[in-house]
N, C-alpha and C positions, 0 to 999 in steps of 0.2 A: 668811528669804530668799525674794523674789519667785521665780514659775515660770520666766520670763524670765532672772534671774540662775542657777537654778540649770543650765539650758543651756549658758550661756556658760560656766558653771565646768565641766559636762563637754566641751565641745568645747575646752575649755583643757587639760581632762587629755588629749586626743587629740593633740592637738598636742606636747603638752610627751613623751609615753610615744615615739610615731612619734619625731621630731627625737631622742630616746635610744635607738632603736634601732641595729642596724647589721645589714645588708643586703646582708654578704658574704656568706652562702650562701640569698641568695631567687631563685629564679629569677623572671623579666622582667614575669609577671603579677602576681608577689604587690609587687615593688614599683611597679607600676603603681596597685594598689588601694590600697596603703596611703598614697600619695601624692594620691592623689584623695580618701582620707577625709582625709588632713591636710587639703587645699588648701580643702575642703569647712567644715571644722573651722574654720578659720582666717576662714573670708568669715562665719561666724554669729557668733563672738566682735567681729570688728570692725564688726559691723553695715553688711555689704557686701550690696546687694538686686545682683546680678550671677548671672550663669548659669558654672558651673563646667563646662566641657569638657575633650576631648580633648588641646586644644591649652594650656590652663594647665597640664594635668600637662607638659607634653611641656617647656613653657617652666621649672616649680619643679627639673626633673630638668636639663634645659640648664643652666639660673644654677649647682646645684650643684659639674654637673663644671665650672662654668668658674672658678666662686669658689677651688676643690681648685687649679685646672694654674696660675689668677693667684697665685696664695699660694704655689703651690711656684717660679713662675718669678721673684718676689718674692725669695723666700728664695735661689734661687741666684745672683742681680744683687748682691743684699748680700752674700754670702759670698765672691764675686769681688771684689769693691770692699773688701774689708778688710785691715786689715794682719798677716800671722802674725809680724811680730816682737815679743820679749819672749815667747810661749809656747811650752811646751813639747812635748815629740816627741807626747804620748800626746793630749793639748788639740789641736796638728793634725792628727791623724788622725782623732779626733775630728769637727772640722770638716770634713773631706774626706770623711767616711764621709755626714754630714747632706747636701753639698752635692748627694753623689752619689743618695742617696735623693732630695731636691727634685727633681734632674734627671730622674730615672727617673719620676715621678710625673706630673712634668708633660707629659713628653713622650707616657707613656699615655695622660695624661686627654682632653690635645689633641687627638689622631688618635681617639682612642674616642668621642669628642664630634662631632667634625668625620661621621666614615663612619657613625654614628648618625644625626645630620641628616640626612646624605643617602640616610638605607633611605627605604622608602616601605610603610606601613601599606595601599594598592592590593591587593583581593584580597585581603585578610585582614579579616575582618567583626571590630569591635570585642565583647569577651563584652558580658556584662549590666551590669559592672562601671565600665564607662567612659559608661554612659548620660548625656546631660547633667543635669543637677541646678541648679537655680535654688537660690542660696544664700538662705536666710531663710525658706524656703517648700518646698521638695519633699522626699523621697525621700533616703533614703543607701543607697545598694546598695553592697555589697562582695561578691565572689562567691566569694574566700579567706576559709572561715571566720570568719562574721561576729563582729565582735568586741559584746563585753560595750556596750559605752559607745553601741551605736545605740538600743538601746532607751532612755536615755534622753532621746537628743532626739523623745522621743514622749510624751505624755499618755496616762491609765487607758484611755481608749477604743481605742490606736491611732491616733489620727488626729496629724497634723504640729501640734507643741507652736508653733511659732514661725508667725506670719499671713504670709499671702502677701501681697508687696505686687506693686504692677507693675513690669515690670525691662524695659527695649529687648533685644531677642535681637538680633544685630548676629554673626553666625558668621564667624569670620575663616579668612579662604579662602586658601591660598598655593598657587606649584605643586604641594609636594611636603607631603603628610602625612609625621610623622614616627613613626619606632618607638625601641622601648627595645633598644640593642644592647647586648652582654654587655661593661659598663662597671664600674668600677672601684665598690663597694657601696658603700663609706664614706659618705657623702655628705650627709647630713642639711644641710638649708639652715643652722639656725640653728647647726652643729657647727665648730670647726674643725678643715682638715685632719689628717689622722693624721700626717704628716711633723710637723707642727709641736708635738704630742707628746712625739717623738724627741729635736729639739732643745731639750726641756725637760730629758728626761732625762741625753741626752749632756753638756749645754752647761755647763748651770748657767739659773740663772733669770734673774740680773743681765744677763748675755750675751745672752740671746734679747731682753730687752726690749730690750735697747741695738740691737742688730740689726735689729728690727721697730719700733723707734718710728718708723722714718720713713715717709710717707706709701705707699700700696702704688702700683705702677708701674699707669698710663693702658695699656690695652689698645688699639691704633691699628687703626682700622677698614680693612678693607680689601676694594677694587673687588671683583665676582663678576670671575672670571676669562670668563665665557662673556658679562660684558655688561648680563646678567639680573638685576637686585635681584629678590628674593624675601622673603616678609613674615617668614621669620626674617632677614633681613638689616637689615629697619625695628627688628625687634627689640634686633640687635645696637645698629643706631644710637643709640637710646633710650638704654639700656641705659648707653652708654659715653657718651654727653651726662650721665647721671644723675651716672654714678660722678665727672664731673667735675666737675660744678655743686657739688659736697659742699663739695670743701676743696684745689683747685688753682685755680692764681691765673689770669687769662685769654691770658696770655702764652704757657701752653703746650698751647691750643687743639687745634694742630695738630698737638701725638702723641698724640691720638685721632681728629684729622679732618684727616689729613692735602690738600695742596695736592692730589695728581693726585687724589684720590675726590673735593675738590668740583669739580674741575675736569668730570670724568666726570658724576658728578650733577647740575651745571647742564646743560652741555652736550644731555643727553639730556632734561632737563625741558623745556629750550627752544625744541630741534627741535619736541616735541610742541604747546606752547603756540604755538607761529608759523603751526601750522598749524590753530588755533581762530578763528571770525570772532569779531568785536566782538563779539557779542551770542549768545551759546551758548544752543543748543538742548538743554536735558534733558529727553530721554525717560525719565519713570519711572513708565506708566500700568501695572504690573503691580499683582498682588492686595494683596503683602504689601510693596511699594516704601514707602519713608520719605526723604523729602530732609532733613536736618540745616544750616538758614542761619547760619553761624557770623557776626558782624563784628567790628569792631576787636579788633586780639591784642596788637599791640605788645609785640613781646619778651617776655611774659608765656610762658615753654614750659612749668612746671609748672603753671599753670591750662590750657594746652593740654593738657596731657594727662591732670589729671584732668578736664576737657569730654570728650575724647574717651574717657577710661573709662565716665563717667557715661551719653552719652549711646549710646554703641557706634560701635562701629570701622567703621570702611569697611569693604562687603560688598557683594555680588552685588546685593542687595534693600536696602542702607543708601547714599546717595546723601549728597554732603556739597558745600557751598557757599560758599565765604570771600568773605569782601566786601571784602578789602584792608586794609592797615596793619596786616602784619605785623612791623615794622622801628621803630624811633625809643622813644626813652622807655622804654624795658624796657633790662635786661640780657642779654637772651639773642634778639633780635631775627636772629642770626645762625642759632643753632639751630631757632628756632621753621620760619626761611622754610625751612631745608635738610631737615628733617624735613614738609613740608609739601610739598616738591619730591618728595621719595622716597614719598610717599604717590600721587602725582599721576604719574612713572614706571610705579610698581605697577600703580594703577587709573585709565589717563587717562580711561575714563568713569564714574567713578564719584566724581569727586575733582576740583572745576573750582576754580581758584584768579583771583580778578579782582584787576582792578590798584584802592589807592587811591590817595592825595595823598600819604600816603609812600614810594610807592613811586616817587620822583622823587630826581633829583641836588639840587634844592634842598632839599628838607626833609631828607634825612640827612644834609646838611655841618652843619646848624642843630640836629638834634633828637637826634645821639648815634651813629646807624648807622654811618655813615663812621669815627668814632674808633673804634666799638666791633669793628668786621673790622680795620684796620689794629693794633689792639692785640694783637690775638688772633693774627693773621700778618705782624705784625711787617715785617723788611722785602720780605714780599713782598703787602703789606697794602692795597697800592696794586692791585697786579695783581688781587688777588680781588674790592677793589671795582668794579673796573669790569666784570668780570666779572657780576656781581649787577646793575649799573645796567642791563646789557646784556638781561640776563633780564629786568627789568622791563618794557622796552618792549613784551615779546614776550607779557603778562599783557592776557589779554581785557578788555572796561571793562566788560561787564552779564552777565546769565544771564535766559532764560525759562526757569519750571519749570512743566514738562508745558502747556502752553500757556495758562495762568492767572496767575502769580506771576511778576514782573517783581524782579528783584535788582540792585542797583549801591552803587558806593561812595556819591556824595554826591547824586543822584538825577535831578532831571526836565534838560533844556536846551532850548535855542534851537534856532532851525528857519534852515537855511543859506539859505533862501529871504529877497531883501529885501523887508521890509513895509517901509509911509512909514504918518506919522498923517497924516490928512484936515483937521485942525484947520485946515488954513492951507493954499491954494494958494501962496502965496510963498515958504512957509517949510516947506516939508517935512522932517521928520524922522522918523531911521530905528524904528524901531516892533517891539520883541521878541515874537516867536512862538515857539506851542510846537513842538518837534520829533519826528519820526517816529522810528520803529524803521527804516526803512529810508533817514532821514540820518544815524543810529546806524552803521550796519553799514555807512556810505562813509568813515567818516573813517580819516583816518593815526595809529596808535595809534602809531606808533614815535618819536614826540618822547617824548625823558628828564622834560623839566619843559617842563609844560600853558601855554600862549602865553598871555600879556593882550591879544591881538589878532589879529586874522587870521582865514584861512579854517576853521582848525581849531579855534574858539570852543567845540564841543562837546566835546572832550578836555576844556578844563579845567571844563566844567560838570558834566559827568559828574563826575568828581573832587571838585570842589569845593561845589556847591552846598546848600542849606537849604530844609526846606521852612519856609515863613510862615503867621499866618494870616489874614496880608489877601487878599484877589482881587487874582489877575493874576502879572505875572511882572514883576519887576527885578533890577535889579544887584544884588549883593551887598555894600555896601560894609562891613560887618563882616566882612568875610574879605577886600575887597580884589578879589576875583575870586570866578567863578562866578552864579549866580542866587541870588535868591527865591524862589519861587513859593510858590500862594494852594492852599485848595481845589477852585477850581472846574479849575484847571489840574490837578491829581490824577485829578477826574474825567472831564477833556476828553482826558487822554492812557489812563486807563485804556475809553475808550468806543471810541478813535479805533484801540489795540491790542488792544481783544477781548480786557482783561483784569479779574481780579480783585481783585490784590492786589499794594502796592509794598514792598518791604521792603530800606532802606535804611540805611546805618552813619551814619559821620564826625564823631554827635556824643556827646561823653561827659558823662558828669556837670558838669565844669568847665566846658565852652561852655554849658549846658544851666543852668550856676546864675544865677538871678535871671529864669529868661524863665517867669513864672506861669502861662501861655497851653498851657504844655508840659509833657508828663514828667519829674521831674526826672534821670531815668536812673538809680537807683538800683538798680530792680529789676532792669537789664539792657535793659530796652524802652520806648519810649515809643507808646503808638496816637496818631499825629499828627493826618489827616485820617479822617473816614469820612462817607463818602455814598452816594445809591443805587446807586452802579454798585461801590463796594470800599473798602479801606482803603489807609491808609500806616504803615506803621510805623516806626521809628528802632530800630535793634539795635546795643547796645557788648557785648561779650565779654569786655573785660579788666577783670576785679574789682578788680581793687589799679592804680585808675590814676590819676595816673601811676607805676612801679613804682618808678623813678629819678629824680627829678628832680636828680641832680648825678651823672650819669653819671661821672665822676672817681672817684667814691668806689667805684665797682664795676670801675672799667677802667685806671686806674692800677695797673701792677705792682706 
């Protein structure tokens, strides 16, 4: 057995020992540490290069008590819902004795959980114990009695057995740090509750399975009271999008996401984004700033969130960029934009979201969106879409970053200025030019779907357009709408805006197959143009695309 495996086998016995513990009489540090050596434990066996913090332990201890109060409020919905006829006096009391325990449990764990959230770690210096720890690569401190098993994630010399690699630090910042309040021990993540035990002993075996085969009750997110999301509330969200992506059908969306929370959640992302001009300014000349350009997502929210594991979370110093087409073609194009809205709430500068080409009324009646909210809410499935179309308009069309890197969905346009070609005094015609940032920043972004004519030509070019690589700029007649443009146009608008670099979406693998001249989008990116003055790039983000192409088979009840 390699050096390598035999690590992963002791941090497997750390895991496996901790999770069989129980941690009724630990006081608040000792299970603070030994949760942090799991959590530690756990990111070297699954070969996770991530930094282990404060805030993972705080979330392995949350998921705990909330898996504990969901299982027992589980258990008492089903023990309500059954029928005591046919059993006898000692089998119901029996049953009433279990239901009373789940209730007792739950009602604990919830309020212990909740008034835990909101202590705040302020004024109280973390020990040694809670240091952060880069998983793959640093340090295991335990400041309880170090246990047996660290010395072996070390080599003869002392020095760290497992190589460091490079990991994004991305520290996730909310208003309130949390602490460990005097909560209910039991808890081991991979355990289950102790009530559920009981019901093995009092019941019978046959009985609990019958009881618990059915799927566990959706836990329904609900608004801050003060107004406020806060990043355990992103948490929650996540969290209750997962539990439901598992194994409920999309009908019953909305006992976890309910109608007033997105009503609330739009609402508040919208105010914010209405008051963004076209073309967003990102300041991030700080030491340690990092902008992350995300493009096309399309309903893909588990590659969104492993992206946003991978690459780290929005922070103070972590800056994030989406280039549009969140919606259409995926299954989860709902979750994806609402979790991307609550990010943008959070951090509205730290978190810019631009509009694409799906982010119109015409391409979601055609490409899945539109069915996939109305299925999900049913008959009130009408109201939420328009709600969403509503948001859309209010979605910026470009980003400058730090005054070099030019971002949009489909990239260069037309200049609202008329040219004529010279070819012909008798016959003059009208003559496409390239356009400024500041004929950018005059248009009407609040048309739903991009005009084939008119004053507002640069809406659907932004949107729509391709870069070529001929010289010059033309219509698009492979799309129907939008532009062309060449090289020299890349360089003419990158010289004309004092910039470096254009990093553009809208095209994926499938538009991209058969054009030799180009990337085939495989890797994610394509380098389009480059010349003296910068490049162009092409960025898709969604790996599995398209996710769905018969969206029926995912949105049908």
């Amino acid at each position: 057995m390699d050096r390598e495996e035999r690590i992963k086998n002791a941090c497997m016995k750390i895991v496996e020992c901790i999770n069989a513990m129980s941690f009724l009489n630990l006081d608040d540090q000792r299970v603070h540490s030994l949760v942090m050596m799991r959590e530690i434990a756990r990111g070297v066996v699954e070969n996770k290069d991530r930094k282990v913090t404060k805030s993972d332990v705080t979330r392995a201890l949350h998921s705990s008590i909330e898996k504990m109060a969901s299982s027992c409020r589980d258990i008492v919905y089903k023990l309500s819902k059954m029928s005591y006829k046919g059993l006898d006096d000692q089998r119901i009391q029996s049953l009433l004795r279990v239901k009373e325990i789940a209730a007792k449990h739950a009602k604990v764990a919830s309020v212990e959980s909740d008034t835990w959230i909101k202590e705040s770690l302020a004024g109280e210096e973390m020990q040694p114990s809670s240091v952060d720890v880069l998983v793959g690569g640093a340090e295991i401190m335990v400041v309880e009695e170090s246990l047996v098993e660290e010395t072996e994630l070390r080599n003869e010399d002392g020095h760290n057995v497992v190589q460091k690699r490079p990991v994004t630090r991305a520290k996730l910042t909310g208003k309130k740090d949390v602490q460990i309040g005097e909560v209910p021990r039991k808890m081991p993540e991979d355990e289950p509750p102790e009530v559920e035990a009981q019901l093995i002993n009092e019941n019978g075996k046959n009985q609990l399975q019958e009881i618990l085969s059915q799927p566990p009750l959706l836990q329904s997110l609900i608004w801050p009271p003060d107004d406020c999301i806060t990043l355990d509330w992103i948490w929650s969200l996540i969290s209750a999008i997962k539990q439901f992506s598992q194994n409920h059908p999309p009908s019953e969306f909305q006992l976890v996401m309910p109608i007033s929370v997105v009503d609330k959640l739009v609402d508040n992302a919208s105010s914010i984004l209405s008051k963004e001009s076209n073309c967003v300014k990102i300041d991030c000349h700080g030491v340690d700033s990092r902008v992350v350009v995300v493009g096309d997502i399309h309903g893909q929210f588990h590659d969104l969130l492993h992206l946003l594991e991978n690459a780290g979370f929005p922070s103070e110093n972590q800056f994030y960029v989406f280039n549009g087409n969140y919606v259409d073609r995926g299954a989860w194009g709902l979750e994806v934009f609402l979790l991307l809205l609550a990010w943008k709430v959070l951090m509205p500068h730290r978190v810019y979201l631009l509009r694409g080409n799906h982010e119109s009324k015409e391409c979601t009646l055609s490409y899945g969106f539109e069915k996939e909210v109305k299925t999900k809410f049913g008959d009130q499935g009408e109201y939420v879409y328009n709600k969403f179309l509503d948001c859309f308009k209010e979605l910026p069309l470009a980003s400058v970053i730090a005054g070099s890197v030019y971002t949009t969905h489909g990239g260069l346009f037309r200049s609202t200025r008329i040219a004529y070609s010279r070819r012909s005094r008798r016959k003059r015609t009208q003559r496409l030019e390239l356009g400024s940032l500041e004929e950018l920043s005059a248009v009407k972004r609040s048309l739903i779907d991009a005009p084939y004519e008119g004053p507002n030509m640069i809406l659907t070019d932004v949107l729509w357009s391709d870069p070529s690589q001929r010289q010059g700029m033309c219509k698009n007649r492979a799309r129907g709408r939008g532009l062309w443009w060449g090289p020299d146009c890349t360089e003419a608008f990158l010289k004309m805006s004092k910039l470096k670099l254009i990093i553009r979406s809208h095209e994926g693998p499938d538009v991209r197959a058969g054009q030799h001249l180009f990337g085939d989008m495989l890797c994610g990116y394509s380098l389009d143009h480059e010349g003296e003055l910068g490049k162009l790039y092409t960025l898709f983000s969604a790996p599995d695309y398209p996710q769905v192409e018969d969206l029926s088979l995912r949105l049908d009840p």
